[in-house]
N, C-alpha and C positions, 0 to 999 in steps of 0.2 A: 492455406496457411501452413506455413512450418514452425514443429516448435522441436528444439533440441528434448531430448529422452534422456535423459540420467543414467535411467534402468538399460538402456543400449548403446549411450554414447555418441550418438548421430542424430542430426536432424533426420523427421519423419516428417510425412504430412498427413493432417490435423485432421484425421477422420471420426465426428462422434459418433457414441453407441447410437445415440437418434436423432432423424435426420430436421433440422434445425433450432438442436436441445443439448444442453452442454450442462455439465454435473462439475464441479468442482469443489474439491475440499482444501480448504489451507487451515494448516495449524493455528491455532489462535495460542496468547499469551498466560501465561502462569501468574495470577494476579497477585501479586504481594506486593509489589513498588510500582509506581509513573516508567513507562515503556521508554526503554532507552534508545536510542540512535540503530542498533542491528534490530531492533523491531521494528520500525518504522520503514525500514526500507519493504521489508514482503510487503506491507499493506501497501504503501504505494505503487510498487511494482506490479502487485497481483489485481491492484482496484485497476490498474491500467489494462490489463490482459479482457477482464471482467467486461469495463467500459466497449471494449473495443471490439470483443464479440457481441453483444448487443448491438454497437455501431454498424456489424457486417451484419445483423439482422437473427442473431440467435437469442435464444429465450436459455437466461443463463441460471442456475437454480445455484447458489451460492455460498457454501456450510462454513462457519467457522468457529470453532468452540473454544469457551474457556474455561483452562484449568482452574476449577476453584477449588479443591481441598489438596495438598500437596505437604510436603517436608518442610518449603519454606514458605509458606503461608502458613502452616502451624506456630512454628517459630517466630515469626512474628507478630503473631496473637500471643504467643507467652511474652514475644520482650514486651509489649505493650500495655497487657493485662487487660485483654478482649478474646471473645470469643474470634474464631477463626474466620464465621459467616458475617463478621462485622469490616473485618481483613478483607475481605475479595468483595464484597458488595462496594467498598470505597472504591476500589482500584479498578473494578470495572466502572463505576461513575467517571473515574478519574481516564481510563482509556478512551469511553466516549469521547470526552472531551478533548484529547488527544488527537483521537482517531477525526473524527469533525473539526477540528485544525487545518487537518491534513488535506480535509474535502476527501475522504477514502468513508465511499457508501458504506451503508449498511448492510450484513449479510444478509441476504433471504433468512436463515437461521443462524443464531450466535449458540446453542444449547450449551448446559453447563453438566460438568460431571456430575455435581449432587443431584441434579433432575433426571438423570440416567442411571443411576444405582440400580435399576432391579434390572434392565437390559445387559448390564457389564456383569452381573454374579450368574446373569441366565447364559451370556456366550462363556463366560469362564468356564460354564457345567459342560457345555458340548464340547470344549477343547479337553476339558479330561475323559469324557466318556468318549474322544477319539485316540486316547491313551497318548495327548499332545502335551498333557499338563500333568503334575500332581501336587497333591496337599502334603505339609508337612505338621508333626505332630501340634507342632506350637500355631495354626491356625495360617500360615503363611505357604500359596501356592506361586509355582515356578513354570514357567515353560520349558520342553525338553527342545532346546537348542537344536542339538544334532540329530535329532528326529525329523525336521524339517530340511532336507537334502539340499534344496537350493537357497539354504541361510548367507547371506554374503552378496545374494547377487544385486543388489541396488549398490552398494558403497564400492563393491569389486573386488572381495578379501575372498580368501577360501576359511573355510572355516579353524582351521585351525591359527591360523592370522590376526584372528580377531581378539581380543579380551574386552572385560564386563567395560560399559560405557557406564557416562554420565548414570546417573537419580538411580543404577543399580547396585540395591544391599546387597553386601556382602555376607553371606549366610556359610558355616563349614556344614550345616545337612543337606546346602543343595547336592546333588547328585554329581551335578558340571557348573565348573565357575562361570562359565558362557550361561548356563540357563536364569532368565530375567524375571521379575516379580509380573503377577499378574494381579495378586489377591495379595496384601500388608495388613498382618493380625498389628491387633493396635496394642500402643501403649500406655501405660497408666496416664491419662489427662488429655490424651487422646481423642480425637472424633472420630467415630465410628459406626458403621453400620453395622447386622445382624445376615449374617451367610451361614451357607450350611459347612463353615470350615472354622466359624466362630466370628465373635466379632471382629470389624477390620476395617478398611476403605480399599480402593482402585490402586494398582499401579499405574503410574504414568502412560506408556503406553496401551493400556487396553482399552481407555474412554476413546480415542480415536477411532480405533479399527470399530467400537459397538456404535458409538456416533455417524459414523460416514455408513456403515451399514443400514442406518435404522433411517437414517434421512435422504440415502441416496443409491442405496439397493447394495447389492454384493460387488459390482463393477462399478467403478464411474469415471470419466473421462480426464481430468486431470486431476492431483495430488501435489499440490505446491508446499514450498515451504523453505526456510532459511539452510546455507548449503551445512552450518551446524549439525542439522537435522537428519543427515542421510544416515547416518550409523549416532546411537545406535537407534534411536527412535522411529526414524520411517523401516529402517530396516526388520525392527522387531513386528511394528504395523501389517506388513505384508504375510509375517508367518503367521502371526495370530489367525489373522484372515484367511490366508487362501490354505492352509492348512484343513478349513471347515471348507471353505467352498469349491475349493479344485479350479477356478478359475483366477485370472487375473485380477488382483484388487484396485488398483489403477491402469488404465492405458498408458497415461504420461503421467512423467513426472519431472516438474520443474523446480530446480532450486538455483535460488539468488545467490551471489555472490557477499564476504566478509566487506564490513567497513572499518577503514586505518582511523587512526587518530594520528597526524602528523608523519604517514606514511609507515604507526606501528599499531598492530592488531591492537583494537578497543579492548580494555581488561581494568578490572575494581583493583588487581592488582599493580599493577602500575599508573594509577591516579591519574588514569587517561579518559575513566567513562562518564560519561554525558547522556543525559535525561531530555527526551523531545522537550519537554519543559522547557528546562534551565535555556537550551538554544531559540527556543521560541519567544524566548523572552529578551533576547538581546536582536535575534537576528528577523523573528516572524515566523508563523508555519510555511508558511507557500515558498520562500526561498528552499527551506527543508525537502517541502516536496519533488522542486526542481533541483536538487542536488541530487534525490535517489533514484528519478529515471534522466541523468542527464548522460549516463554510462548505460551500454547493454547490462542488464540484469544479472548474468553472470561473471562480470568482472568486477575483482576487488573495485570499491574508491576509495578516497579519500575527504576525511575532514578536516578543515584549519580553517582558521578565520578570513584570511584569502578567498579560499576558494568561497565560503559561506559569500562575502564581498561582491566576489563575480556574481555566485546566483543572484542574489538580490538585484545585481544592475541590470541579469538578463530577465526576470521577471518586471523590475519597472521599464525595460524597453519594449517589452512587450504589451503593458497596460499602457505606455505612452504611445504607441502604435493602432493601440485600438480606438483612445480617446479622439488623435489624430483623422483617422477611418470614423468615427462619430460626427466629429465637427464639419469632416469633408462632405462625408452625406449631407447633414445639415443646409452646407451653403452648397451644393452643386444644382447646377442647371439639370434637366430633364431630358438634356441630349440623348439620344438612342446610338451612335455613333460609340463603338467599344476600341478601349485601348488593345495595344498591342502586348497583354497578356495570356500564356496560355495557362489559366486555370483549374480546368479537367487535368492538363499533366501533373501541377502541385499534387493536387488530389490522389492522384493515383500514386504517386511517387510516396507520397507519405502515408499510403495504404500499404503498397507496397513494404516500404520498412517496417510496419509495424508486424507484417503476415512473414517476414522473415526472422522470426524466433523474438517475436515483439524485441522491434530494433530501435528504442527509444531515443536513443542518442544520434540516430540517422533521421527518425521521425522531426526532431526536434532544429535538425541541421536544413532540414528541408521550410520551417515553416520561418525559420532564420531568413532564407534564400525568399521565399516569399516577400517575408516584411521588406527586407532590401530593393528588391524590384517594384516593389508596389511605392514605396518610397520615393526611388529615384524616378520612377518612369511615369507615376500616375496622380501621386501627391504632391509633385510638384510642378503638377502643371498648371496654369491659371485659372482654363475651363475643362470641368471637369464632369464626366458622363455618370449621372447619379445609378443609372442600371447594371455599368460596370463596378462602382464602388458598394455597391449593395451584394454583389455576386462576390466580391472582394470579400466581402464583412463574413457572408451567408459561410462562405469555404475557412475562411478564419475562424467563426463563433465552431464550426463542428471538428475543426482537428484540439482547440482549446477543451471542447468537454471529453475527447477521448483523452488525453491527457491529462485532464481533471484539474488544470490551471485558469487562472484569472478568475477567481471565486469570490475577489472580498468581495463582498457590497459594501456601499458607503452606508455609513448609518445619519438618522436622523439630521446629527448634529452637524453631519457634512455638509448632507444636503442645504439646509438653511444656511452653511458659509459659504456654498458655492455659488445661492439663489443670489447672498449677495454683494459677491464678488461679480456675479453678471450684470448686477445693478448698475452698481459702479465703471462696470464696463461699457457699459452700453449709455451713460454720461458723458464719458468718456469720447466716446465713437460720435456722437450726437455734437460736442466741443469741438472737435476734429472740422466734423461738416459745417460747420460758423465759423472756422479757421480762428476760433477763439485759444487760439495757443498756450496761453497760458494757463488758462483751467483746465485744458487737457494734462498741463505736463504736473499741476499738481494732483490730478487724480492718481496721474501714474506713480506718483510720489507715496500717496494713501496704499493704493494696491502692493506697493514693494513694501509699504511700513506693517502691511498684514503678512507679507512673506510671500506675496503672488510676482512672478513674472511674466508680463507679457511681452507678446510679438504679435506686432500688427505683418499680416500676409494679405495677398490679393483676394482670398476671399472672407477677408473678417481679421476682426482681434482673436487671438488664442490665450488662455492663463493655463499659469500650471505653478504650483507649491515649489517654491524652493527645499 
C-alpha cells in the first residue's frame, strides 16, 4: 500500500511499526453543536482506511478523542445556563448518532480530555523541565516555539512565516507571538482543574500529543485528520511530542481535503453551513457517506442538491443491483458451468485502488464496472449458474463492507410489507398459471395501488417501491 505523506509530500509505501499491527490516531470533534458536513467527511474517509486494512488482514488499534472542555463549549453552557459537562455529554450522544448514520465504527478508544487531566499537567511538567515550555505569573503556560528547530515542517512554513493560528490566546507576557497555550489559567465561572501553575484546564493542542501517547506509545503509524488541521494543530502536536521523545511522532500523515458548498468554501459566515443532520434529513445518511468517499480524499468536493441527487441514485442502483443478485440467486438452477466473468481481476483491481493512497473514487468506478457487466452479461440471461451468482454476491458483499455501504436494514415494519407484497405476488403468479387474466391484472392493479411495481422476467416476478 501507498499512502501519500503530508510531512514529505510524496507517496511512500505503508510500512508499520509492527508487523501486521497498525496504530492510528484521528482527531476527533470539539463537542458543542451536531458535526457539520467538514466533519463528516474524515470519519468517513478514515472509517474506510480503518475497514480496509483489516480487510488486507491487519489488527488495526484505532484512537479518536473528544474535545470536551474548550472556549466554545464553555460559552455555550453560559448561553444556555448549564453546566459545560451537560454541553459535551449531549453532543457526544448526538455525534454517536451521527456517526452510526454514517455506518463509521467505533474507535477502539474515543477518550476524552477531562479523563486525561492528570497525564496532560504530567507531560506539560516534562516539556518545562526540558526548558520547552514556561509558566507565566497569572497561572498560564506557553510553548517556546522557536526552540523547537524543525517547527513548520508538516504545513511547510519556515518559521518565521508562520503567525499564531486558530483557538491561540493572545497574551502580551508571552515571550513570542508564535509561542501557543499548553496550560489556560481559568476565569471567573470557569471549569477548572488544580496544577502546580494554579487553577486552569488543557490547551487544545496538548490533549492530543498526551492522548496518542498514553494509548498508542510515543510513535505510531498513521496521524489523520482534516486538511484545516495541518497548521496550527497537528503542527503544534509534533513539537509538544517529539520535543520530549526525540523520535518521530507519527510516520504518516494523512489529511483530507475542504468541502464547497455550491463550489464556495463551507463557512457560518456566509450562510452556506450545513449540519449532517439537517442533510440527513432531507437527503439520508448513506447518500452523505457516498458523497465523502466518491472523490479521492484529498481533493476538494463539492455539495448541492444535484450532486446530493446523483448520490442517492447511485446508492439505490446499487441496493437495486444487490436485490436483483438476491432474487437471481434465489431462482437460478444449480448449474456448475461459470459465466464469462473474470472475477479475481474486479477483486484485485479495486484492491489495488484502494492500496493506492486509499483511491476511493477509482475503488467505486471499479465496482460500477462490475454491476454493469454482471448485468449485461449474467443477469440477463435466462439460465443462470447459481455458483457463479453466489461468487458474484460473495466479491460484491466484501468491496460493500470496505467501503462501509449498503447498511440500512429493513426494519420490522418493512419486512411484514414485503411478506405481503409476496403474497399477493405469488396469487398473482398462481392466476397467471390458470390463464385466469383477469384476476391476475387486478392484482397487479392492488400492487401498483400499494406503490409496488412489477416485472414479470423469465425467471419469476420481481417488485420494487416506486
Amino acid at each position: 500500500m501507498k499512502i501519500y505523506n503530508t510531512l514529505t509530500r510524496k507517496k511512500e509505501d505503508f510500512k508499520p511499526l509492527s508487523s501486521g499491527k497498525v496504530l492510528i490516531y484521528a482527531c476527533g470533534p470539539t463537542v458543542y453543536n451536531y458535526i457539520h458536513l467538514g466533519n463528516a467527511r474524515p470519519l468517513c474517509v478514515f472509517d474506510v482506511l480503518r475497514r480496509f486494512l483489516e480487510y488486507m488482514g491487519y489488527e488495526v488499534k484505532y484512537v479518536q478523542n473528544f474535545t470536551d472542555v474548550d472556549d466554545k463549549i464553555i460559552n455555550k453552557a453560559i448561553e444556555e445556563g448549564v453546566n459545560f459537562q451537560e454541553i459535551s455529554k449531549k453532543y457526544i450522544n448526538e455525534f454517536n448518532k451521527d456517526s452510526s448514520g454514517l455506518n463509521v465504527r467505533k474507535a477502539t478508544v474515543h477518550p476524552l480530555a477531562t479523563e486525561n487531566i492528570g497525564e496532560i499537567i504530567n507531560l506539560i511538567e516534562k516539556i518545562i523541565e526540558k526548558d520547552f515550555a514556561y509558566a507565566l505569573p497569572n497561572g498560564d503556560v506557553y510553548f517556546k516555539t522557536r526552540k523547537f528547530k524543525s517547527y513548520g515542517k508538516l504545513s511547510n512554513q519556515t518559521i518565521d512565516d508562520l503567525r499564531s493560528g486558530a483557538r491561540i490566546h493572545v497574551d502580551q507576557m508571552k515571550e513570542d507571538p508564535l509561542d501557543f497555550a499548553l496550560w489556560k489559567s481559568s476565569k471567573p465561572g470557569e471549569p477548572f482543574w488544580e496544577s502546580p501553575w494554579g487553577r486552569g484546564r488543557p490547551g487544545w493542542h496538548i490533549e492530543c500529543s498526551s492522548m496518542a501517547g498514553k494509548y498508542l506509545g510515543n510513535t505510531i503509524d498513521i496521524h489523520c485528520g482534516g486538511q484545516d488541521l495541518i497548521f496550527p494543530h497537528h503542527e503544534n502536536e509534533i513539537a509538544q511530542s517529539e520535543c520530549l521523545t526525540e523520535t518521530k511522532f507519527a510516520n504518516y500523515w494523512m489529511h483530507n481535503g475542504y468541502i464547497n458548498i455550491d463550489n464556495e468554501k463551507m463557512s457560518k459566515s456566509k450562510n452556506n453551513f450545513f449540519t449532517v443532520r439537517e442533510v440527513a434529513q432531507q437527503y439520508g445518511y448513506e447518500p452523505i457517506r457516498y458523497l465523502m468517499i466518491s472523490s479521492h480524499y484529498r481533493s476538494p468536493i463539492n455539495y448541492a442538491p444535484d450532486i446530493m441527487e446523483q448520490c442517492k441514485s447511485a446508492v439505490q442502483r446499487l441496493y437495486n443491483f444487490k436485490e436483483n443478485l438476491k432474487f437471481a440467486v434465489e431462482k437460478s438452477s444449480l448449474l456448475k458451468e461459470e459465466a464469462k466473468i473474470n472475477l479475481e481481476d474486479y477483486k484485485l483491481r479495486f484492491i489495488n485502488a484502494l492500496s493506492d493512497d486509499l483511491n476511493t473514487a477509482d475503488a467505486l468506478g471499479i465496482v460500477f464496472e462490475l454491476v454493469k457487466e454482471v448485468n449485461s452479461n449474467i443477469l440477463s440471461l435466462k439460465s443462470q449458474s447459481r455458483e457463479t451468482l453466489e461468487k458474484v454476491m460473495l466479491i460484491f458483499n466484501e468491496m460493500m463492507s470496505v467501503l462501509g455501504l449498503l447498511y440500512e436494514n429493513k426494519n420490522s415494519e418493512d419486512n411484514k410489507l414485503n411478506l405481503e407484497i409476496e403474497n399477493l405476488i405469488k396469487l398473482r403468479e398462481n392466476a397467471r398459471k390458470e390463464k385466469n387474466w383477469k384476476r391476475a391484472d387486478e392484482l397487479r392493479d392492488l400492487l401498483n395501488s400499494k406503490g409496488v411495481t412489477i416485472e414479470d422476467t423469465p425467471q419469476g416476478t420481481k417488485f420494487s417501491f416506486k
